[in-house]
N, C-alpha and C positions, 0 to 999 in steps of 0.2 A: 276091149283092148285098152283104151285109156283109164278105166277103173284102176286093171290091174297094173298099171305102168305108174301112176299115180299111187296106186298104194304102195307097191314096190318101194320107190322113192322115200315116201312118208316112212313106211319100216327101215331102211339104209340107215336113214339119217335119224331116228330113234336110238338106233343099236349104235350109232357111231357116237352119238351124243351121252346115252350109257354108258359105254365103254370109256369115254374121257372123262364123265364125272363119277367113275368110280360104281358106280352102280349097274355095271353088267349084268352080275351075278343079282339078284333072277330077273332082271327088268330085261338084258340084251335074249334071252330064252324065250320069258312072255312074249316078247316082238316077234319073235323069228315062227315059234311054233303055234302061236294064234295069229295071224295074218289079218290088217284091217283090226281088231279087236284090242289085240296089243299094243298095238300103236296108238289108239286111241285110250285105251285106258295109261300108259304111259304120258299120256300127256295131261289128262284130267289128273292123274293122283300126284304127278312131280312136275311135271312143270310150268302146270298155272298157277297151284301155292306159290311159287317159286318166282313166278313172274309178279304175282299181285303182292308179292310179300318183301319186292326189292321197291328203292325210293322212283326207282322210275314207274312202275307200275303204281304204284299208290299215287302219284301225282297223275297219271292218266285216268285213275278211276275216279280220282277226285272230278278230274275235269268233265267226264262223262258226267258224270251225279248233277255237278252244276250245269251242265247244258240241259240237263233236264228237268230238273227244279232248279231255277234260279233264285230264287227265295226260300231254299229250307234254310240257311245260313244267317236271312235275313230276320224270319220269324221265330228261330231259336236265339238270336242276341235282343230280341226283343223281349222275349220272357226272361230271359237273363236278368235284362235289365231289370222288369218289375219285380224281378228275386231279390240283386243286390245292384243298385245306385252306385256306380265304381267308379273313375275315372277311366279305368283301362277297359272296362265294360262299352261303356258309354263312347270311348273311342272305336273301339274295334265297330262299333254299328254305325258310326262316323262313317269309316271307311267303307263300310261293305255299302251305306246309303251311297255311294262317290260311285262306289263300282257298278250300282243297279241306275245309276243316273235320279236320283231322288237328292237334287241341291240342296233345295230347300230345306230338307229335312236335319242332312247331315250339317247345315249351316247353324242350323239352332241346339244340334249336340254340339259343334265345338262352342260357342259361343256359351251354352250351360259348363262345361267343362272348364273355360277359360275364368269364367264367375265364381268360380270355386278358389279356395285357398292354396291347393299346390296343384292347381293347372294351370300355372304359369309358364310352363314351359315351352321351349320355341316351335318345337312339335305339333303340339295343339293348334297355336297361331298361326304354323305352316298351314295346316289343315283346312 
């Protein structure tokens, strides 16, 4: 009895959700005449794209990713680095050392950064 009142639900607000973005025609029919199925595939094919493809969802999936590797960010600016020696390279792992809590580290990038010719600027020095 809770399945069906639960999926009921789930399908309403599928069809109702269809129906306002325009997409009744054949998404509010799949819902109604596959029960549980429709609904479910209604929400895999339009509106997780949908969700992961707006700025809030990508900033969530971001945060997801980092909570689970907190170092892929760290070890791809680090090959960066041994690609190309930038300033704006060499900042950004600055930063991301600030945010993994490695002082030490991000201290001898700015300080490399600052020894440079046009890394004089206040940014750096903040840093």
């Amino acid at each position: 009895m809770q399945y069906g009142a639960i999926i009921l639900l789930l399908q309403v607000v599928c069809v109702v959700h269809a129906a306002k973005t325009g997409r009744f025609w054949p998404w509010g029919y799949v819902v109604i005449f596959l029960p549980g199925f429709g609904a479910l595939a209604y929400v895999l094919i339009e509106l997780l794209p949908e969700w992961f493809g707006s700025v809030q969802g990508q900033k969530t999936r971001s945060r997801v990713f980092s909570t689970l590797d907190p170092g892929k960010r760290y070890r791809a600016l680090t090959d960066q680095l041994q690609v190309a020696d930038t300033i704006a390279t060499r900042a950004d792992l600055a930063e991301e050392c600030l945010t993994l809590g490695k002082y030490q580290e991000a201290l001898g990038h700015y300080e490399h950064i600052l020894s440079l010719p046009m890394g004089d600027d206040a940014v750096y020095a903040y840093g």
